[in-house]
TIGU-446998 format. One line per field, with one value per residue: residue number from 1; x, y, z of N, C-alpha, C, CB in turn; residue in one letter. Coordinates in steps of 0.2 Angstrom, whole numbers. Last residue first. Glycine has a CB too. Example, Ala and Ser with C-alpha at 12.3 -4.5 7.8 and 13.67 -1.06 7.14 Angstrom:
// TIGU-446998
seq 2/1 .
n_u 64/66 .
n_v -11/-28 .
n_w 35/39 .
ca_u 68/62 .
ca_v -5/-22 .
ca_w 36/39 .
c_u 64/66 .
c_v 0/-16 .
c_w 39/39 .
cb_u 70/57 .
cb_v -3/-22 .
cb_w 29/45 .
type S/A .
***
This chain:
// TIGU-446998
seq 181/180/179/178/177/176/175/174/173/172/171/170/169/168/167/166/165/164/163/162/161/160/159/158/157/156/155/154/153/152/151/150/149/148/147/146/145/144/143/142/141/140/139/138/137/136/135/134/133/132/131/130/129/128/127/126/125/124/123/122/121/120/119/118/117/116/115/114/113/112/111/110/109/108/107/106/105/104/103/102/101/100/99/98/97/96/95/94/93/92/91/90/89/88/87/86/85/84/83/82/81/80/79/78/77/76/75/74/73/72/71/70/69/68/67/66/65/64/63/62/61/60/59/58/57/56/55/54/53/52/51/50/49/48/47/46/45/44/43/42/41/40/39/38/37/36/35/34/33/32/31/30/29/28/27/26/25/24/23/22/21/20/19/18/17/16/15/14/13/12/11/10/9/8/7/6/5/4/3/2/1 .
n_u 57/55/53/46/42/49/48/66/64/71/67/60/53/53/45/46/48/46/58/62/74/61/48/41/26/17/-2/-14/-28/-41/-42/-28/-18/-2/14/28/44/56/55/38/26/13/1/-14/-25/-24/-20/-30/-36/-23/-26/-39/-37/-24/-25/-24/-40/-51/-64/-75/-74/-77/-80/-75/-81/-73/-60/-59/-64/-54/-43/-47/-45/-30/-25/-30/-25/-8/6/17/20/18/4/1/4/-8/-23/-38/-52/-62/-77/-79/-77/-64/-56/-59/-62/-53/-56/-45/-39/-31/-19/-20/-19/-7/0/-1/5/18/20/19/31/39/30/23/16/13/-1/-9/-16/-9/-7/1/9/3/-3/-7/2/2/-5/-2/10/17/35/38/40/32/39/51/59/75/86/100/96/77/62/59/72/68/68/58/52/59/52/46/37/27/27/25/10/7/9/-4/-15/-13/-14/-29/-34/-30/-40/-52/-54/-53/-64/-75/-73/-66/-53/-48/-33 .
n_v -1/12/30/39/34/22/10/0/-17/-34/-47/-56/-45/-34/-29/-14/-1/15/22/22/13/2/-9/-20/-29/-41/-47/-61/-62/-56/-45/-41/-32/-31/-30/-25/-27/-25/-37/-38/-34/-20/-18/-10/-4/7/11/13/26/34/29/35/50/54/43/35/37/31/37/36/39/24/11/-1/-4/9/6/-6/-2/8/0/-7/2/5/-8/-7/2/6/9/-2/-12/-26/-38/-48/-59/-58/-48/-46/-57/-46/-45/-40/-33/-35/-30/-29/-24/-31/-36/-38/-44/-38/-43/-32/-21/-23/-23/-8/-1/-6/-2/12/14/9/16/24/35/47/51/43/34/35/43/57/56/55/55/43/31/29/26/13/14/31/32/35/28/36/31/43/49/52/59/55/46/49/57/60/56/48/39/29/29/28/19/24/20/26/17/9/9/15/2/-7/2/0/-12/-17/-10/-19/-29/-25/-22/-34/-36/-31/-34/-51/-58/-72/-78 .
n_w -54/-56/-48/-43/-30/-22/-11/-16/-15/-12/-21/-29/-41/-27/-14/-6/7/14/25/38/36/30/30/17/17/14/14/14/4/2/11/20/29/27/39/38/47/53/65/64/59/61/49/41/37/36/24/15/19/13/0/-3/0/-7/-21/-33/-44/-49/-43/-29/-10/-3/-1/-3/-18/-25/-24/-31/-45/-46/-46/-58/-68/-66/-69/-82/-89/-78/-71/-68/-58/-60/-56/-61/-56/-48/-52/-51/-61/-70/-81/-100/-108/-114/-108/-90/-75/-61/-43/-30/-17/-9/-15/-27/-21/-15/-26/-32/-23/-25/-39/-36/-33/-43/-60/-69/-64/-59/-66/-76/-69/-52/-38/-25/-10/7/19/22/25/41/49/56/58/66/58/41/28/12/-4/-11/-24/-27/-28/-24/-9/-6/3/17/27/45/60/70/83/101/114/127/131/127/112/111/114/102/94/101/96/83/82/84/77/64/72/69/56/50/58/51/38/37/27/20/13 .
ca_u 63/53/59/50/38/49/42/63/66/68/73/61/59/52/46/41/49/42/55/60/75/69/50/47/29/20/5/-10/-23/-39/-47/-29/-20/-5/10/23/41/56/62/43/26/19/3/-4/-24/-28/-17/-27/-39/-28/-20/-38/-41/-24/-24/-23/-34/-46/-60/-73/-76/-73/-88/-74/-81/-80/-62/-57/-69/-58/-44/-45/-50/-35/-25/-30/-31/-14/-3/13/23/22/12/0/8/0/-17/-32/-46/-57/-73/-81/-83/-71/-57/-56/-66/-54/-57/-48/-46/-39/-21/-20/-25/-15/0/-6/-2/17/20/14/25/37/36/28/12/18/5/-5/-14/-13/-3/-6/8/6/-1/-10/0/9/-9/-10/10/11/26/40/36/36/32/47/56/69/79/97/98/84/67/56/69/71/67/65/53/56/55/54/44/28/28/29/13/7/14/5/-12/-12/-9/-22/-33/-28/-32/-48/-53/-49/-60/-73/-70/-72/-55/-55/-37 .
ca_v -8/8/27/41/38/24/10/5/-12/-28/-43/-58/-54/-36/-35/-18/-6/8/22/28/19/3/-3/-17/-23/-41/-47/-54/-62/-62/-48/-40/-39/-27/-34/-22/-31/-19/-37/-38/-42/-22/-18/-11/-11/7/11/6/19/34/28/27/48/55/49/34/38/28/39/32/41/31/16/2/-7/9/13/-7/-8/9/5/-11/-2/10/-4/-15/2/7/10/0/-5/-24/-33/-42/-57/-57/-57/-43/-55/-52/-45/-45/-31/-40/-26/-30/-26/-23/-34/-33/-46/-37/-43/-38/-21/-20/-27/-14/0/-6/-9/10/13/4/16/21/27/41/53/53/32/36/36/52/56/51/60/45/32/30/35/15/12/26/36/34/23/40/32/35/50/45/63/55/50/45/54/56/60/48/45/29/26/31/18/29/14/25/27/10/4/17/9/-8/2/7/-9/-19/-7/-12/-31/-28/-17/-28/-44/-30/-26/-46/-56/-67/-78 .
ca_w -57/-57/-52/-49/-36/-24/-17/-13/-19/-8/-19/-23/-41/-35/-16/-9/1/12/21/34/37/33/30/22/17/17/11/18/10/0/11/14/30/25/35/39/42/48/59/67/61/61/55/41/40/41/29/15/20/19/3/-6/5/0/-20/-28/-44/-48/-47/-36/-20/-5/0/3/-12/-23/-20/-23/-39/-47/-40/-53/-68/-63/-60/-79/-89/-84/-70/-74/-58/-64/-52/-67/-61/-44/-51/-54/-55/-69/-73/-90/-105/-115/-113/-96/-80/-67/-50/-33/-24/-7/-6/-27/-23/-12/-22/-35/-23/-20/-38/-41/-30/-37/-53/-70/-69/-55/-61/-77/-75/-55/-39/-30/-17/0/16/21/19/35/46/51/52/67/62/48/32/20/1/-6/-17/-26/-29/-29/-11/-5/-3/13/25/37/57/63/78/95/110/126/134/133/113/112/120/107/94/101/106/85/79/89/83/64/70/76/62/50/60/58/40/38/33/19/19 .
c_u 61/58/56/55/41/42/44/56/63/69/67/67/63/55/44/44/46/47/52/57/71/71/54/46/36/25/10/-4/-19/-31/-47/-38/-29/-12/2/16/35/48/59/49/33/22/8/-3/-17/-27/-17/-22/-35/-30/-22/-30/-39/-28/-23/-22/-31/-40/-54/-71/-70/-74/-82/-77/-82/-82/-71/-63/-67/-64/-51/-45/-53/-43/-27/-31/-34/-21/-8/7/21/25/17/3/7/5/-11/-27/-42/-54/-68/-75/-85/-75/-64/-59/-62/-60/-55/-52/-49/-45/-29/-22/-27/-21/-6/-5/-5/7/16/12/20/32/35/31/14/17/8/0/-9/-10/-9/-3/1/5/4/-10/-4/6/2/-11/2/11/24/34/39/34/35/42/50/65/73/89/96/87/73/60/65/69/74/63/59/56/56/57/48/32/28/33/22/11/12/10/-4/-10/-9/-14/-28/-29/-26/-39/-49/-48/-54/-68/-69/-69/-61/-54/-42 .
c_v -13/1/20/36/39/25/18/8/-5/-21/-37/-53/-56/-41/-34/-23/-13/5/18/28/25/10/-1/-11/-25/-34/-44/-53/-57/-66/-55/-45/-37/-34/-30/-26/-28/-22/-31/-39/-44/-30/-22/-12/-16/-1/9/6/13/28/28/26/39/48/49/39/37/29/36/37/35/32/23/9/-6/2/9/-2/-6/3/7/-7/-5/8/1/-10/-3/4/11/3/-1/-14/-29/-35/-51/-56/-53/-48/-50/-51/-47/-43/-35/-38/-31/-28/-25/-28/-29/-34/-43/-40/-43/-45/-31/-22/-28/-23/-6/-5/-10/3/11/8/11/19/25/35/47/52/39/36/39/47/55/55/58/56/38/35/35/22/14/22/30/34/27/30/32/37/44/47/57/56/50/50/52/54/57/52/47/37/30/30/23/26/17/23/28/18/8/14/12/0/-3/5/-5/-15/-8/-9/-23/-27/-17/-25/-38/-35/-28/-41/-49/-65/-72 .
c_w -60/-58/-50/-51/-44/-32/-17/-15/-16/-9/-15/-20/-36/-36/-24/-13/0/5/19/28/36/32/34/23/21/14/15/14/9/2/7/14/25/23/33/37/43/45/53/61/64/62/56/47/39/43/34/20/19/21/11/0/4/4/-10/-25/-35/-49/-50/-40/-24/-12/1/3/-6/-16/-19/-22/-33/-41/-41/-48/-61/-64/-61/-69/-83/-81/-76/-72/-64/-64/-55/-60/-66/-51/-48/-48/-57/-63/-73/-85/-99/-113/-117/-103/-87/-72/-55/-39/-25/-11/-7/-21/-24/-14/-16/-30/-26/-21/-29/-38/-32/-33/-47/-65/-69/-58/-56/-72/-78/-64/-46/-35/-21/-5/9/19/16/28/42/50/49/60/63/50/40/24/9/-3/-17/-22/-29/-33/-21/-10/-3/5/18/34/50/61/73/87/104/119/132/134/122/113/119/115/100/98/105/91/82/89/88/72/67/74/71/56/57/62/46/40/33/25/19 .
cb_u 66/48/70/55/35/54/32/67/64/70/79/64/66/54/43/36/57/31/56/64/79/75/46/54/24/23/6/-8/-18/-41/-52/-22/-20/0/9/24/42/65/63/42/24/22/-2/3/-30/-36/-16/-23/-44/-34/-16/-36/-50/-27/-30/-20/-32/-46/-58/-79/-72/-64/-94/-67/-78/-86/-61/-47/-67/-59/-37/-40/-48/-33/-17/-18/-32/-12/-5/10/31/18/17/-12/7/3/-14/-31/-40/-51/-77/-82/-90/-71/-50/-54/-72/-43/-61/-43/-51/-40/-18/-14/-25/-17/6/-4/-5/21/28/17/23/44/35/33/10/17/1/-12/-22/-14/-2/-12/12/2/2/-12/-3/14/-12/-18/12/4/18/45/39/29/27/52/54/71/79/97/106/84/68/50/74/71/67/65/46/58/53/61/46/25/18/30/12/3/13/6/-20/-18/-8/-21/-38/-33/-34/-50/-60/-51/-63/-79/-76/-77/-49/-64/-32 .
cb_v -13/11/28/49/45/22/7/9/-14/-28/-41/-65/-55/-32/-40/-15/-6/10/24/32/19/-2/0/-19/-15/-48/-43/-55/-68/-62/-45/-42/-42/-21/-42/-16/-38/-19/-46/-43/-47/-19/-19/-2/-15/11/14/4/18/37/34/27/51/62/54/30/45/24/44/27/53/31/14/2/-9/9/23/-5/-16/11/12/-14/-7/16/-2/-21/1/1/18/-6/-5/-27/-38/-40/-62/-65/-63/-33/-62/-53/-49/-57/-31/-45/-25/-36/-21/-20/-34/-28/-51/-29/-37/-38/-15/-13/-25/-16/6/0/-12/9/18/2/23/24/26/40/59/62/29/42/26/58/53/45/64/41/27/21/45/12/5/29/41/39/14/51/24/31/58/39/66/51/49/36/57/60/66/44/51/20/24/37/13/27/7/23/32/6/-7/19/15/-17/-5/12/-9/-27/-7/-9/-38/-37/-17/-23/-54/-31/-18/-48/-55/-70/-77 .
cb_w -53/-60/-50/-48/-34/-23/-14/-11/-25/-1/-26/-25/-47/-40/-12/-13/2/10/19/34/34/30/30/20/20/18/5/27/10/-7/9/9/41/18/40/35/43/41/55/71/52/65/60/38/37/39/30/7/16/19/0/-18/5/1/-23/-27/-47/-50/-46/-40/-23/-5/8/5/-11/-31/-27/-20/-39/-54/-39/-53/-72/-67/-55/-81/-97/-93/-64/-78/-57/-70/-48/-70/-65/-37/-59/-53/-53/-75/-67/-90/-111/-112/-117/-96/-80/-72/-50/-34/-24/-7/0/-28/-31/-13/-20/-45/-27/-17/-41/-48/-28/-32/-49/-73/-75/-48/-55/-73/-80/-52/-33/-36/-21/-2/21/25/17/32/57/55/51/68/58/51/30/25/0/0/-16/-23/-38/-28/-9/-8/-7/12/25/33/64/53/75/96/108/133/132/135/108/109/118/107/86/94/114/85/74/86/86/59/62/78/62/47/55/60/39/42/37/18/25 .
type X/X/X/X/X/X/X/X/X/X/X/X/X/X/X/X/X/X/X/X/X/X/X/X/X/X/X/X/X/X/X/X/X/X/X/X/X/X/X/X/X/X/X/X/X/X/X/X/X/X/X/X/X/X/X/X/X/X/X/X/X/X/X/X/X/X/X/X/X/X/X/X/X/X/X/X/X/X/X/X/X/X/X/X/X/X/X/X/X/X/X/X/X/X/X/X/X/X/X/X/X/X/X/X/X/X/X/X/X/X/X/X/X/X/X/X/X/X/X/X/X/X/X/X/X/X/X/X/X/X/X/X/X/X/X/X/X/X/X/X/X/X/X/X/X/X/X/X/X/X/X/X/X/X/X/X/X/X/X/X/X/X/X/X/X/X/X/X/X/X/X/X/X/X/X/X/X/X/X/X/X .
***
């Protein structure tokens, strides 16, 4: 499903006046500490969902290469019909089978198109501001569920206890930086 920045936008504002709606009813959201037991540490899901991402880790072909976050970022990238330029010298989709929590040449090729697209520096690493901006269009679908509404469709986050988890062979893994399933 193609949705225009400004058809985003709507749909991210909606998100903001719904947490605030609940921020006046006394609801308070989950409070967790960013890593699990065991030293995992996870992408933070407490707070507003559109400013979750935006103190994040850096994701990148050097830092965190290996891991469900990772898989979390290329899921993004996947939602949004990303391209990487392959080893052919042409374009290609980046696909739902190349989900693999790997950051090579393929997702950093690939963050590289997203970043410039959406008019952030191009480096392709996932840093503050790339994370930042993908934030912006997370909004909640109910039962822990984050939906992340993407320019070629939408995908679907969990996020429990505090923290973000991301779908591997149909199971609900935590997007852990240090550890990859």
């Amino acid at each position: 499903m193609h949705l225009s920045k400004q058809r985003r936008f709507g749909i991210a504002a909606a998100s903001v006046a719904a947490g605030a709606g609940l921020l006046f009813t006394g609801v308070a959201p989950a409070v967790a500490s960013p890593g699990s037991p065991g030293g995992q540490y996870v992408i933070d899901g407490k707070g507003d969902p559109t400013n979750d991402w935006h103190d994040e880790g850096n994701l990148s072909k050097h830092s965190y290469a290996h891991s469900n976050a990772t898989r979390l970022w290329q899921t993004i990238l996947w939602a949004d019909g990303a391209k990487y330029k392959g080893s052919d010298g042409k374009w290609h989709w980046f696909t739902k089978d190349q989900i693999d929590g790997h950051f090579g040449p393929r997702t950093h090729s690939a963050t590289k198109y997203w970043q410039k697209r959406e008019g952030l520096a191009v480096d392709g690493v996932v840093g503050k501001q790339t994370f930042g901006y993908a934030d912006d269009y997370l909004s909640p679908v109910g039962n822990g569920k984050m939906e992340y509404s993407g320019y070629e469709r939408n995908v679907v986050f969990k996020r429990s206890g505090g923290l973000y988890h991301v779908k591997v062979d149909g199971h609900w893994k935590k997007a852990s930086y240090n550890w990859r399933s």
